[in-house]
FIGU-648671 format. One line per field, with one value per residue: residue number from 1; x, y, z of N, C-alpha, C in turn; residue in one letter. Coordinates in steps of 0.1 Angstrom, whole numbers. Example, Ala and Ser with C-alpha at 12.3 -4.5 7.8 and 13.67 -1.06 7.14 Angstrom:
// residues 2
n c(1,2)
nc1 c(132,128)
nc2 c(-57,-22)
nc3 c(78,71)
cac1 c(123,137)
cac2 c(-45,-11)
cac3 c(78,71)
cc1 c(132,129)
cc2 c(-33,0)
cc3 c(78,79)
res c(a,s)
END
This chain:
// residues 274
n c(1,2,3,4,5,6,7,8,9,10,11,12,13,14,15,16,17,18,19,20,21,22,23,24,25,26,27,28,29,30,31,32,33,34,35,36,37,38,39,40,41,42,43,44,45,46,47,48,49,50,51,52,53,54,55,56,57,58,59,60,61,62,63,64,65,66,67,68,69,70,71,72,73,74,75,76,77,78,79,80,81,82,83,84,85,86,87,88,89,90,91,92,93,94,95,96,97,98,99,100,101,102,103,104,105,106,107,108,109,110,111,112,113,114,115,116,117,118,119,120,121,122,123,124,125,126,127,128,129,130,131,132,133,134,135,136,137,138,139,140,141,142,143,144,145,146,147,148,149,150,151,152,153,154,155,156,157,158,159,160,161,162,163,164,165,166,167,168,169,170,171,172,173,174,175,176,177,178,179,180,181,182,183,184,185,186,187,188,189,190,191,192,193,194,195,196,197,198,199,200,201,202,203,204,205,206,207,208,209,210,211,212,213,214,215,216,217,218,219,220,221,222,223,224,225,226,227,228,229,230,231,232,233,234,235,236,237,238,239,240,241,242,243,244,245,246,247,248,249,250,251,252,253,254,255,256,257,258,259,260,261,262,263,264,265,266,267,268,269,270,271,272,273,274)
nc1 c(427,398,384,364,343,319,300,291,310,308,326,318,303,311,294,297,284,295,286,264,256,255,254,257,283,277,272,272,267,264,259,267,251,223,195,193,175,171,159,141,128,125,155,170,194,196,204,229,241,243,258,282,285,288,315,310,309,334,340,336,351,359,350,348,338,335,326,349,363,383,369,377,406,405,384,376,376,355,333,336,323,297,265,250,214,206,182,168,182,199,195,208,191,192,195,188,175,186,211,221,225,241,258,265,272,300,314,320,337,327,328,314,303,295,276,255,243,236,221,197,188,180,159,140,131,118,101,106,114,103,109,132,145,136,140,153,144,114,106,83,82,80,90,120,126,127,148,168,175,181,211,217,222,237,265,265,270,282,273,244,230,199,179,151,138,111,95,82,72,42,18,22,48,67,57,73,99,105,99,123,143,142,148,175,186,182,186,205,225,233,240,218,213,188,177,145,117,93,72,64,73,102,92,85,107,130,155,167,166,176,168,169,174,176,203,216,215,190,176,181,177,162,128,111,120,125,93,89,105,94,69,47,22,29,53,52,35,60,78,69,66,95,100,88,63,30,21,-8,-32,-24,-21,-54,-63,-56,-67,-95,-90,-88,-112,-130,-120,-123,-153,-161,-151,-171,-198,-192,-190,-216,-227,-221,-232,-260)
nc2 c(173,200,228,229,241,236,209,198,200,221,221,229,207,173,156,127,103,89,104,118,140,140,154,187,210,212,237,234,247,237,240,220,200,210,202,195,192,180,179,169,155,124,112,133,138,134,107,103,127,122,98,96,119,102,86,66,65,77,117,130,155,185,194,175,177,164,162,174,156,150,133,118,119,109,90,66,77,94,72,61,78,84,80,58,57,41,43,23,-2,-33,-63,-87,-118,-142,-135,-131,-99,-87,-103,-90,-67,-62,-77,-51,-31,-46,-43,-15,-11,-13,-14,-45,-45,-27,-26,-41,-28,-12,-20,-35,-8,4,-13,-14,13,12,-4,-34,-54,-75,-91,-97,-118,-127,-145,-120,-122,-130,-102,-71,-48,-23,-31,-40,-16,-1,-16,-10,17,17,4,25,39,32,32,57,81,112,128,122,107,101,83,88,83,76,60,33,28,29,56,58,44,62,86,81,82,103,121,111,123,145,153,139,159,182,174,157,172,164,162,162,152,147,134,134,133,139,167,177,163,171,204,202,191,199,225,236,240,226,225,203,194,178,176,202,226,244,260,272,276,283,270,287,313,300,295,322,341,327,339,328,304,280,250,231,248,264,248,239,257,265,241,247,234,234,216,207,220,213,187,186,196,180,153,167,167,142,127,143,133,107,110,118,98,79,91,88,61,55,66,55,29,34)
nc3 c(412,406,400,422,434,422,416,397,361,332,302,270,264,242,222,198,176,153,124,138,160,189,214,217,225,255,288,317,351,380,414,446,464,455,431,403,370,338,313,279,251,238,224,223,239,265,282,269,279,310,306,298,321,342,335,316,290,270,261,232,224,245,280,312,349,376,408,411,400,370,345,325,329,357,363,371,397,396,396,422,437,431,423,404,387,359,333,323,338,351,363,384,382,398,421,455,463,489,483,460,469,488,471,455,472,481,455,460,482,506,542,558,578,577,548,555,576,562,540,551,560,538,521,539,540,516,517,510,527,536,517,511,508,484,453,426,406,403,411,406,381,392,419,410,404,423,442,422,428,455,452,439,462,478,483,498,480,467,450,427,404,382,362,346,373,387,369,359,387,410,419,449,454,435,454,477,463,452,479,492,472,476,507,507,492,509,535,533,522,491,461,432,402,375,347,328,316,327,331,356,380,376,381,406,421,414,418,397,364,331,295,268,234,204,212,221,244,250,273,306,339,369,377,377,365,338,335,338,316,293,287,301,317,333,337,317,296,292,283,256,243,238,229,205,195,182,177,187,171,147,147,156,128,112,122,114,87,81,89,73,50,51,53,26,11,19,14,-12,-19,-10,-34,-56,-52,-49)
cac1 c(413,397,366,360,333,309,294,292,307,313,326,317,313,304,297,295,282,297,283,256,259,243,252,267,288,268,280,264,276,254,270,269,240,213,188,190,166,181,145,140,122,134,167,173,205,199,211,240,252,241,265,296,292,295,325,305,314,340,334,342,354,352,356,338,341,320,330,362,372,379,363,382,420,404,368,374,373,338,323,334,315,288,256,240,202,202,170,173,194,203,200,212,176,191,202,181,173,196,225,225,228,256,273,271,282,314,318,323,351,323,328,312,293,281,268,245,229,228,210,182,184,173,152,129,126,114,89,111,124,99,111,148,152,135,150,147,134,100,104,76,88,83,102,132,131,133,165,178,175,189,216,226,223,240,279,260,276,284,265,235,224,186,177,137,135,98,99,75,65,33,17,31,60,69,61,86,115,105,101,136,151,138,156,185,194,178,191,220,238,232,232,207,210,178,170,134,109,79,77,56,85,114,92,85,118,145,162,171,166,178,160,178,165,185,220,218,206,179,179,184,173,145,115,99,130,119,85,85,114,86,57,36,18,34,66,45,32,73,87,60,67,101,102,79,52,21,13,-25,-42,-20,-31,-69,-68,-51,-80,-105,-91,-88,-128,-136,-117,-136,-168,-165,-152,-183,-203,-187,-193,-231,-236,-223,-242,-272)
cac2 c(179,211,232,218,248,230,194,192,212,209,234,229,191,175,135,125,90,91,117,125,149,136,164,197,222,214,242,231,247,232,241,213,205,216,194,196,183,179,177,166,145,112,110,151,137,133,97,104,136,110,88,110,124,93,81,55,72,92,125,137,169,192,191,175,178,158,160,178,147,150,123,116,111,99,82,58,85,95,63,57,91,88,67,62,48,45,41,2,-10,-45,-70,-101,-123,-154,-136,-120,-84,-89,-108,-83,-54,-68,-76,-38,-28,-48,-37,-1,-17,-7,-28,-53,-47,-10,-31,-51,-20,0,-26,-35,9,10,-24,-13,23,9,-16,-43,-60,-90,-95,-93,-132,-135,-140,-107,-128,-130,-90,-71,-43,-16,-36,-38,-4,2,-18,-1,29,11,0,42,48,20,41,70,91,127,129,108,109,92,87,83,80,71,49,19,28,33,66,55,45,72,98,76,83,117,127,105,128,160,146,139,171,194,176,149,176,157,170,150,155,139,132,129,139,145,181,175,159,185,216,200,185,207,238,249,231,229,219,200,193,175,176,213,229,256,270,264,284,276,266,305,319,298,302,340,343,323,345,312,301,270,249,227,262,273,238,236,265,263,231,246,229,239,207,199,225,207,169,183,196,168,148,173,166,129,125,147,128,95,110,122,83,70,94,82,46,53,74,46,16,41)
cac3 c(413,400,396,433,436,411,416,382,356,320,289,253,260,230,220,187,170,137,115,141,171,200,225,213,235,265,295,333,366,393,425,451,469,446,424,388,359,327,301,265,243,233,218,232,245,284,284,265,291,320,306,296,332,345,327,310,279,266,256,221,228,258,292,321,362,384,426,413,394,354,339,313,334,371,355,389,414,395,398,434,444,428,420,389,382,345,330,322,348,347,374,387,386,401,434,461,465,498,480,452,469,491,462,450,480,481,447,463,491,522,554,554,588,570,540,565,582,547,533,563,562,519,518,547,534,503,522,505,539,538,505,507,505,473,440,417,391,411,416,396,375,399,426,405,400,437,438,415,436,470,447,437,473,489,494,504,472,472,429,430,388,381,345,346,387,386,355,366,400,412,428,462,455,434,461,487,457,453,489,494,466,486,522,504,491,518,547,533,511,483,444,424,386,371,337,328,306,334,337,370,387,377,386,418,427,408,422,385,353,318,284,258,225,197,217,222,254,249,280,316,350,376,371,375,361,329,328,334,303,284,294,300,333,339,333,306,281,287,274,252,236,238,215,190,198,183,170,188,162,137,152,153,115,103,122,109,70,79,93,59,39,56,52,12,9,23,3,-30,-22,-14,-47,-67,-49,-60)
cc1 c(413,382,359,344,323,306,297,296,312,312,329,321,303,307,291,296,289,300,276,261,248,241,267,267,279,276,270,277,270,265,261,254,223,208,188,184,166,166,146,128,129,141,173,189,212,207,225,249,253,254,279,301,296,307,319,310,319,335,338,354,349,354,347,344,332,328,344,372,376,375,366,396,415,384,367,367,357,332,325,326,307,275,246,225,200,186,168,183,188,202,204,199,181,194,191,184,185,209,231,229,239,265,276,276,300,321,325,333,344,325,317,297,285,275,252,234,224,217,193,175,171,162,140,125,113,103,93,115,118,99,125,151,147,142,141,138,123,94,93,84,93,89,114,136,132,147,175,183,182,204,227,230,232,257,282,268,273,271,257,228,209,183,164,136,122,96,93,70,52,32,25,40,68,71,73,100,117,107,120,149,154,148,171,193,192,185,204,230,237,232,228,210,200,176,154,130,94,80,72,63,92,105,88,98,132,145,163,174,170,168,165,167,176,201,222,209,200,176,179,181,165,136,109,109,125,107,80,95,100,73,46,33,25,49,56,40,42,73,80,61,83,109,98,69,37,11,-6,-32,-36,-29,-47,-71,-68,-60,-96,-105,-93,-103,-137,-132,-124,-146,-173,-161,-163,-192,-203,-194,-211,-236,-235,-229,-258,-271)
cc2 c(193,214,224,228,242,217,190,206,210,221,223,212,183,157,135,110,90,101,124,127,146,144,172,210,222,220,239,240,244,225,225,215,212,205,199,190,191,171,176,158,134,115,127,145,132,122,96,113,128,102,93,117,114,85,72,55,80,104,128,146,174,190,188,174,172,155,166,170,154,138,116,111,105,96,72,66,90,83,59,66,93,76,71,55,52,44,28,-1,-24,-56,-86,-110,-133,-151,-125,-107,-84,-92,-97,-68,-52,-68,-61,-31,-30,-44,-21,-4,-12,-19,-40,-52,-28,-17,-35,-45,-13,-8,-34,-20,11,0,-16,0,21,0,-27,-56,-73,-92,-97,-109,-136,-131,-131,-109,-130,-115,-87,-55,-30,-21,-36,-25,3,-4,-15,13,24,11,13,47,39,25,50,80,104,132,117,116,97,98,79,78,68,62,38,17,31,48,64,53,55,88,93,83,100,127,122,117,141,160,145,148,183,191,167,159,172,165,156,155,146,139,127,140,144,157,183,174,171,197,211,192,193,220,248,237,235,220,216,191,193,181,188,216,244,264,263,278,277,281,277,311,314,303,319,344,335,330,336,310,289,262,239,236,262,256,236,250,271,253,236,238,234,225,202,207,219,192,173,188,184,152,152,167,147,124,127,141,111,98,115,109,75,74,92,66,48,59,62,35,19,38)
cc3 c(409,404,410,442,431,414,403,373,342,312,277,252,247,230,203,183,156,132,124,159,184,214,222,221,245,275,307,340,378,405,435,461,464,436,409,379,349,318,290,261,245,227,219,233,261,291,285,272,299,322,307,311,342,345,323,298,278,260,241,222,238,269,303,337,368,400,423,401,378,351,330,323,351,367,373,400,413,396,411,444,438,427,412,386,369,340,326,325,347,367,376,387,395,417,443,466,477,495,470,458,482,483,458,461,488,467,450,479,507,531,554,568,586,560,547,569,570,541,535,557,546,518,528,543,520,504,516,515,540,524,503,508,497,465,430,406,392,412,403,391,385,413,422,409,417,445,433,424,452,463,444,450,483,493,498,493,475,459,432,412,385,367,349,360,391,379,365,379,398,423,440,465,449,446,468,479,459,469,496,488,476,502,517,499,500,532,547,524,500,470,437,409,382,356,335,319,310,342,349,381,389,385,400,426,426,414,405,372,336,303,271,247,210,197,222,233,249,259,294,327,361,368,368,364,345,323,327,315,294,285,290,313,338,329,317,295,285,280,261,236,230,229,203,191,199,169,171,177,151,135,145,137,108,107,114,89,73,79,78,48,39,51,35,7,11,13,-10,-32,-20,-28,-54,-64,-55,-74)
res c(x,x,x,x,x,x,x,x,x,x,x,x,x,x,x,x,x,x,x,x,x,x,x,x,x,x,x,x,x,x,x,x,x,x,x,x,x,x,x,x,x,x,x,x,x,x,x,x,x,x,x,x,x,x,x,x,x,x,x,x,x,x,x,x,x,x,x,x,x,x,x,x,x,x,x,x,x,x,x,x,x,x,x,x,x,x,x,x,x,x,x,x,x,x,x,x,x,x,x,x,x,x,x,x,x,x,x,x,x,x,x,x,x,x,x,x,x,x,x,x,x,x,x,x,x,x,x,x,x,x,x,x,x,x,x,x,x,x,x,x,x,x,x,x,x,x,x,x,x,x,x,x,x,x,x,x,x,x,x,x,x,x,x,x,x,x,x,x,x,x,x,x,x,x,x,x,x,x,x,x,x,x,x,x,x,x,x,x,x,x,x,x,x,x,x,x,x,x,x,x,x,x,x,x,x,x,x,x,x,x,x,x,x,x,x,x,x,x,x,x,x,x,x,x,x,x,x,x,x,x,x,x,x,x,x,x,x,x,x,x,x,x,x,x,x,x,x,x,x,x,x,x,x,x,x,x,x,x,x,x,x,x,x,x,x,x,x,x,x,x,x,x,x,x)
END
């Protein structure tokens, strides 16, 4: 073990597809205990750190730490301390919400009579409990996705990682995850690393956030800490400006030439019907 100050901690880690660079020299030190949200676009890279810090994937190059572990020579000891909700997680359909999340808890070697109360504890949180003896394959989307989340939390991990948290809930269950995340790092110790792309979320859930944008991180602080360095009112004008993003007067020209270029087409066809 190493770097046992840091929850997570990672120099110049780098993944590569091929030819193309899917996350270059990424450096985190998010001490223990603290909520982090990790922002992009689509294909930014967030999945692909997500994954790398999980050991799901090796890294390229670089170096990563997660609870102390390396990732790369004890990948085990990171997945037995931690819990991952990827963003399309996978389930069992044939087995109920109750059998399935039994099985993931003997997957993780807990007793058998802590599986029992963990999994009454996560189902009834979730308002799931008069549902824990049907099969998943009945569940509706945002039920799954509340399983999934029982499922990250079910061996009480030290690293709890959510790629798209929210993702198919509704208002109300959304707040439950959110106010869950909040409890879990304020009063279980918990570090949350979140991936997501809803800047709503992070500035209301994150301690200190970073903004990645084709593999490369562009910057990282709190949420104020950002948008004051961006001298913008909110976390939406800093990311926003941040990307380069000054597309809407672009969109509405490019509507404006499109309408005008409609409306000198219509006029053509009425001159010549004349």
């Amino acid at each position: 073990m190493t770097t046992i100050e840091y929850a997570i901690k990672t120099t110049n880690l780098t993944k590569t597809f091929g030819k193309k660079v899917a996350v270059s020299k990424l450096n985190l030190s998010i001490p223990y205990g603290k909520t982090y949200g990790l922002l992009g676009p689509n294909g930014a890279g967030k999945t692909t750190t997500v994954r790398m810090l999980n050991a799901i994937i090796s890294s390229s190059s670089g170096e990563a730490y997660v609870n102390g572990y390396d990732v790369r020579s004890n990948n085990k000891n990171v997945k037995m301390t931690c819990g991952f909700l990827p963003e399309s997680p996978g389930l069992y359909s044939k087995l109920t919400a109750k059998e399935f999340l039994e099985f993931i808890g003997e997957l993780y070697y807990i007793p058998k009579n802590v599986i029992k109360s963990r999994v009454e504890d996560l189902l009834k949180v979730f308002d799931l409990d008069e549902r824990e003896n049907d099969l998943l394959e009945g569940y509706s989307r945002g039920m799954k996705q509340k399983i999934c989340l029982c499922a990250a939390l079910i061996q009480d991990p030290k690293i709890i990682f959510l790629d798209e948290p929210t993702s198919n809930l509704d208002p109300a269950s959304a707040k439950i995850v959110k106010d869950m995340i909040k409890e879990l790092a304020k009063k279980a110790d918990k570090t949350i690393f979140i991936c997501t792309h809803m800047l709503d979320t992070a500035e209301e859930l994150c301690d200190a956030i970073g903004i990645i944008d084709k593999g490369e991180l562009r910057v990282q602080g709190t949420p104020q800490e950002i948008i004051k360095s961006t001298e913008t009112e909110d976390l939406e004008q800093a990311y926003l400006k941040l990307m380069g993003v000054t597309k809407m007067d672009d969109l509405l020209s490019w509507r404006n030439e499109t309408s005008n270029g409609t409306k000198a087409i219509k006029n053509k066809k009425k001159k010549h019907k004349k």
